[in-house]
C-alpha positions in Angstrom: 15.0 -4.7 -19.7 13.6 -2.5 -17.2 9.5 -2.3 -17.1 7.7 0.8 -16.0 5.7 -0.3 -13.6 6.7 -3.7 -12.1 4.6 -6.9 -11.6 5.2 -6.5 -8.0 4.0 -2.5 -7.7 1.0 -3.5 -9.3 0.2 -6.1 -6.6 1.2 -3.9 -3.6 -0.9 -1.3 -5.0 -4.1 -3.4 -5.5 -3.4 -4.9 -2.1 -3.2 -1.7 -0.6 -6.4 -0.8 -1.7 -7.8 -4.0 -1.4 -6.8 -4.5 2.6 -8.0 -0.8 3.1 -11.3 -1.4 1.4 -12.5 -4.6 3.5 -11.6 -2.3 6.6 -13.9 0.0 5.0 -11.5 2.6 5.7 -11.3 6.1 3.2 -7.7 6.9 2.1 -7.9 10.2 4.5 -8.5 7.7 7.8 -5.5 5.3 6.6 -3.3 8.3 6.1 -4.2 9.6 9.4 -3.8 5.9 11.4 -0.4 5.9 9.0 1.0 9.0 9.5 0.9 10.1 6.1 -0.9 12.6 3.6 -4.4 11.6 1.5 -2.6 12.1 -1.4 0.5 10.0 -0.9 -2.0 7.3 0.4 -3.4 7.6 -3.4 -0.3 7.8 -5.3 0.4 4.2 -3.5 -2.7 2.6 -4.7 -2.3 4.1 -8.3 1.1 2.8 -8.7 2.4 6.4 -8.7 4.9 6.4 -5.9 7.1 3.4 -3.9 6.9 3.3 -0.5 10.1 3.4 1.8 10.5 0.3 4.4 9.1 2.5 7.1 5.9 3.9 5.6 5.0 0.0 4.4 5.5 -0.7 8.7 3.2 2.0 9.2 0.7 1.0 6.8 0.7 -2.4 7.7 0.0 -0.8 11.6 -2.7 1.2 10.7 -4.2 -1.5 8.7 -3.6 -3.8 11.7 -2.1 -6.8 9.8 1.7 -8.0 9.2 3.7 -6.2 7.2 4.6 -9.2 5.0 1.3 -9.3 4.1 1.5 -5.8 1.8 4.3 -7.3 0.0 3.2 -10.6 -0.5 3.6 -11.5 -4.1 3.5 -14.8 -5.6 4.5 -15.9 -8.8 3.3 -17.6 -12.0 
Protein backbone atom coordinates (compact mmCIF):
# COMPACT_ATOMS: atom_id res chain seq x y z
CA UNK A 1 0.00 0.00 0.00
CA UNK A 2 1.23 3.18 -1.26
CA UNK A 3 1.08 6.34 1.30
CA UNK A 4 0.73 9.87 0.02
CA UNK A 5 3.25 11.40 1.42
CA UNK A 6 6.10 9.07 2.66
CA UNK A 7 7.92 8.91 6.07
CA UNK A 8 11.04 9.83 4.37
CA UNK A 9 9.55 13.17 2.31
CA UNK A 10 8.40 14.34 5.45
CA UNK A 11 11.93 14.21 6.99
CA UNK A 12 13.69 15.72 3.95
CA UNK A 13 11.29 18.41 3.97
CA UNK A 14 11.61 19.33 7.78
CA UNK A 15 15.36 18.98 7.24
CA UNK A 16 15.31 21.20 4.51
CA UNK A 17 13.84 23.79 6.38
CA UNK A 18 15.50 22.99 9.40
CA UNK A 19 19.31 23.23 7.83
CA UNK A 20 18.12 26.40 5.97
CA UNK A 21 16.76 27.96 9.15
CA UNK A 22 20.01 27.63 11.42
CA UNK A 23 21.87 29.31 8.40
CA UNK A 24 19.34 31.87 8.83
CA UNK A 25 18.96 31.84 5.26
CA UNK A 26 15.20 33.02 3.49
CA UNK A 27 13.97 30.52 0.88
CA UNK A 28 14.74 33.37 -1.96
CA UNK A 29 18.74 33.28 -0.80
CA UNK A 30 18.78 29.24 -0.85
CA UNK A 31 17.08 29.32 -4.23
CA UNK A 32 19.50 31.79 -5.47
CA UNK A 33 22.94 29.89 -3.89
CA UNK A 34 20.91 26.60 -5.38
CA UNK A 35 20.05 27.58 -8.59
CA UNK A 36 16.44 27.23 -8.26
CA UNK A 37 13.12 29.35 -8.00
CA UNK A 38 11.52 30.64 -4.33
CA UNK A 39 8.72 28.76 -5.03
CA UNK A 40 10.22 25.36 -5.88
CA UNK A 41 12.43 25.99 -2.69
CA UNK A 42 8.79 26.00 -0.91
CA UNK A 43 7.10 23.18 -2.50
CA UNK A 44 10.32 21.15 -1.07
CA UNK A 45 9.79 22.11 2.43
CA UNK A 46 5.94 21.62 2.27
CA UNK A 47 6.29 18.14 0.95
CA UNK A 48 4.71 19.35 -2.29
CA UNK A 49 7.31 18.38 -4.89
CA UNK A 50 10.53 15.57 -4.91
CA UNK A 51 13.64 16.70 -5.67
CA UNK A 52 15.78 15.07 -8.60
CA UNK A 53 19.49 13.76 -7.49
CA UNK A 54 20.91 16.99 -8.87
CA UNK A 55 18.82 19.64 -7.26
CA UNK A 56 19.37 17.69 -3.66
CA UNK A 57 23.57 18.15 -4.80
CA UNK A 58 22.83 21.68 -5.18
CA UNK A 59 21.02 22.19 -2.12
CA UNK A 60 23.32 20.46 -0.07
CA UNK A 61 26.07 23.12 -1.83
CA UNK A 62 24.32 26.05 -1.14
CA UNK A 63 23.65 24.92 2.30
CA UNK A 64 27.38 24.03 2.56
CA UNK A 65 26.90 20.53 4.09
CA UNK A 66 27.10 16.82 2.58
CA UNK A 67 24.49 15.83 0.59
CA UNK A 68 23.90 12.68 2.70
CA UNK A 69 22.96 14.82 5.24
CA UNK A 70 19.41 16.00 3.49
CA UNK A 71 18.52 12.47 3.05
CA UNK A 72 19.41 11.16 6.25
CA UNK A 73 16.58 9.22 7.62
CA UNK A 74 16.59 6.87 10.39
CA UNK A 75 14.31 4.48 11.45
CA UNK A 76 12.04 3.40 14.36
Amino acid sequence: MKKAKSDEMTCFSLRLREYRRRLGMSQTELAARASLHRTYISELESGKKNPSLLTLINLADALQMETWQLLYFEKN
